[in-house]
C-alpha positions as CSV (number, residue, x, y, z in Angstrom):
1,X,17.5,8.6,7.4
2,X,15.0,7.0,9.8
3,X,11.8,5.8,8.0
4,X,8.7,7.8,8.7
5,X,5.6,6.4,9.5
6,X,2.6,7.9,7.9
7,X,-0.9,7.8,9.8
8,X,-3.8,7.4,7.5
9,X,-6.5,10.8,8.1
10,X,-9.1,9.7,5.5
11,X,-11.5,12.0,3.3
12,X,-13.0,15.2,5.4
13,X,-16.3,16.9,4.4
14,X,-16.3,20.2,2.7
15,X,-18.3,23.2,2.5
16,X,-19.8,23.4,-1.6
17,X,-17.9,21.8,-4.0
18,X,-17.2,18.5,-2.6
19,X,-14.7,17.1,-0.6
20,X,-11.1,17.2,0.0
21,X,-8.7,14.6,0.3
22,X,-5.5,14.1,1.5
23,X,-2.4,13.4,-1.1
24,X,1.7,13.5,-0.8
25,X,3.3,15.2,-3.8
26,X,6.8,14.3,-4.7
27,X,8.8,15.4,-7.4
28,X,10.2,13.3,-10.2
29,X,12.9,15.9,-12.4
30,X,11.2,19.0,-12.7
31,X,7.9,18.0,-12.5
32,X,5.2,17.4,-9.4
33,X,2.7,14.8,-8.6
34,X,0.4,13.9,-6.0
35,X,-0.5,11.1,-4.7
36,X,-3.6,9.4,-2.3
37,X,-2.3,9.8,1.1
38,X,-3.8,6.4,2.1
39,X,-2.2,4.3,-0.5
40,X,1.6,5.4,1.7
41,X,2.6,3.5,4.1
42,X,5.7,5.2,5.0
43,X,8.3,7.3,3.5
44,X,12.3,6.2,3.6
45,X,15.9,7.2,2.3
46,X,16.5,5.3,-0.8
47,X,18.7,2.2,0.2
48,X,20.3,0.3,-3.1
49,X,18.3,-2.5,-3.1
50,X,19.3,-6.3,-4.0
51,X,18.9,-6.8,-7.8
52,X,17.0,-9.3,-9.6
53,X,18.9,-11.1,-12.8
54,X,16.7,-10.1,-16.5
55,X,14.7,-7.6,-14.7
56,X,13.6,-4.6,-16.6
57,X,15.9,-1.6,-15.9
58,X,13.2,0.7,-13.5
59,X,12.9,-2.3,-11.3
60,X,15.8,-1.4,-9.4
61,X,15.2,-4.7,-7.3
62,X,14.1,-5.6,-3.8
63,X,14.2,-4.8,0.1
64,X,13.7,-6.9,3.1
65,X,11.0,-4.7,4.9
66,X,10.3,-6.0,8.2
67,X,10.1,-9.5,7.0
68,X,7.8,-8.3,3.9
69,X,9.9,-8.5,0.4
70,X,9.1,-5.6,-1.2
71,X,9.8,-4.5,-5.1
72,X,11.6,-1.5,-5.7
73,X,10.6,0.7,-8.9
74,X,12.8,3.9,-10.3
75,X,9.6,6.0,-11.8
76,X,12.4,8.3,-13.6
77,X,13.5,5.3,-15.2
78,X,10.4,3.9,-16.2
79,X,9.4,7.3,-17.6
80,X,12.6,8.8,-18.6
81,X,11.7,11.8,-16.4
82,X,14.7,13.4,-15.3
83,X,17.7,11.3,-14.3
84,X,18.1,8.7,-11.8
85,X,21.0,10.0,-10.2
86,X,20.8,9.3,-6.0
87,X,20.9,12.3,-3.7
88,X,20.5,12.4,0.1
89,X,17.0,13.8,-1.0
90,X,16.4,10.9,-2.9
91,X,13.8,8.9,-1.1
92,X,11.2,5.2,-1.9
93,X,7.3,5.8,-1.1
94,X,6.3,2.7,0.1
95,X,2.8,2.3,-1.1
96,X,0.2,-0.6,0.3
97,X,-2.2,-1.0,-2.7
98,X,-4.6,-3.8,-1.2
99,X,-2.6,-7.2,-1.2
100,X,0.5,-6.0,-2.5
101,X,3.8,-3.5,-1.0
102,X,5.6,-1.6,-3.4
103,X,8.3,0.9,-3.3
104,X,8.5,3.5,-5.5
105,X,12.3,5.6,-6.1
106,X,11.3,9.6,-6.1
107,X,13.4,12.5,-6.0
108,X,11.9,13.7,-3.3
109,X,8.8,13.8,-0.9
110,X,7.4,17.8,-1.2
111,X,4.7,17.9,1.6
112,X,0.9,16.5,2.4
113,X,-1.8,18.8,1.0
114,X,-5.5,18.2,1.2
115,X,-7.4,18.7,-2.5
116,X,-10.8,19.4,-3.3
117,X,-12.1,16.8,-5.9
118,X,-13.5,19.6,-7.7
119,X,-10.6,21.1,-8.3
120,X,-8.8,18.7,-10.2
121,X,-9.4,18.8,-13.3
122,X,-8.9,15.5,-16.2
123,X,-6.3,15.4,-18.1
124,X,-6.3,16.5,-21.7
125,X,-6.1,14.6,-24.5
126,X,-3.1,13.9,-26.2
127,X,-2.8,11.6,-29.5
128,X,-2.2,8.0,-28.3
129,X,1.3,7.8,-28.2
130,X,1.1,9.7,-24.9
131,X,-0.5,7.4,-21.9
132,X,-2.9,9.1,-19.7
133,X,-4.8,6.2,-18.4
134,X,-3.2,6.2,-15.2
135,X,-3.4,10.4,-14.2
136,X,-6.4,11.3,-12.2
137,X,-5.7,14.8,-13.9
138,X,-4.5,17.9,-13.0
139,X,-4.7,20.8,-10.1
140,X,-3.3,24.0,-9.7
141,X,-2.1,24.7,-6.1
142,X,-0.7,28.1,-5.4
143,X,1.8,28.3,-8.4
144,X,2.5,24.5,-8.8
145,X,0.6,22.4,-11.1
146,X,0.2,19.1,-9.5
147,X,-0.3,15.8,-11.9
148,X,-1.9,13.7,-9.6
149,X,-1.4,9.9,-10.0
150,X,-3.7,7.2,-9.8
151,X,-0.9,5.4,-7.8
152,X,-2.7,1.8,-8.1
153,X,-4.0,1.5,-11.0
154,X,-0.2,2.1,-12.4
155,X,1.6,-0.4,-9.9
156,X,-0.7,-2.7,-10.7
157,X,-0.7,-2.5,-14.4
158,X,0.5,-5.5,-16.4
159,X,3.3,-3.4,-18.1
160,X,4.9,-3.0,-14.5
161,X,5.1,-6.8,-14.2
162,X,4.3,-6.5,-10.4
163,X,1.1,-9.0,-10.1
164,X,0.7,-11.6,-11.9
165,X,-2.1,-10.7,-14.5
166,X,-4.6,-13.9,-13.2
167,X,-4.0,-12.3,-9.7
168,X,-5.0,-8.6,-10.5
């Protein structure tokens, strides 16, 4: 599979109710999430990547990108969503989140879809053994309920182990 190079449209003016943005939704088992559209940098087949020795098991390990080494995480494994079996469908978001590339192992890429900020609505409250810090909240799109992601702020969490904590 050829990677796919993504072109960055930016934020577009709507009529009442604010404005709509641009996001790639993926699926991860049987759920879907969406994603800021300018935080991808392109889109690949999954390709095992070299491992690292005592790395936690959803760092799956690293690609050579172009001269750029680039961690590679499993989000099924870091949140035991589904299982992280890989299918031809199976594919790694690369993501540019300011200083840093990251690739992120999905099941697979749905489609771009622009979203009204006013439509998405926060996440509910759940007792604190479930983390919700890093969901912008939640949109209903047709018949699919979208959880949309605050991509950077959970890459570049400590508990990812990504960034060194004095750099972030």
């Amino acid at each position: 599979m050829m990677a796919q190079e993504l072109s960055a449209p930016g934020k577009n003016a709507a009529s009442e109710g604010g404005y709509t943005e641009e996001y790639l939704t993926y699926t991860l088992g049987p759920e879907e999430y969406a994603i800021d559209i300018l935080k991808v940098q392109e889109i690949r087949g999954y390709e095992a990547p070299t491992t690292i020795a005592n790395a936690p098991a959803f760092l799956k390990g690293v690609i050579n990108l172009r001269g750029t080494i680039v961690p590679i995480v499993d989000l099924r494994i870091k949140f035991g969503v589904g299982t992280a079996d890989y299918t031809p469908f199976t594919v790694v978001i690369i993501l540019n989140l300011g200083s840093r590339v990251v690739g992120m192992v999905v099941d697979s890429v749905s489609d771009v879809t622009m979203l009204r900020q006013d439509s998405i609505r926060p996440a509910p409250e759940f007792s604190a053994s479930v983390d919700t810090r890093y969901i912008k909240g939640l949109c209903t799109l047709d018949e699919r309920m979208l959880i949309v992601v605050d991509i950077e702020r959970l890459m570049l969490s400590s508990e990812m182990a990504l960034v060194d904590e004095s750099l972030a």
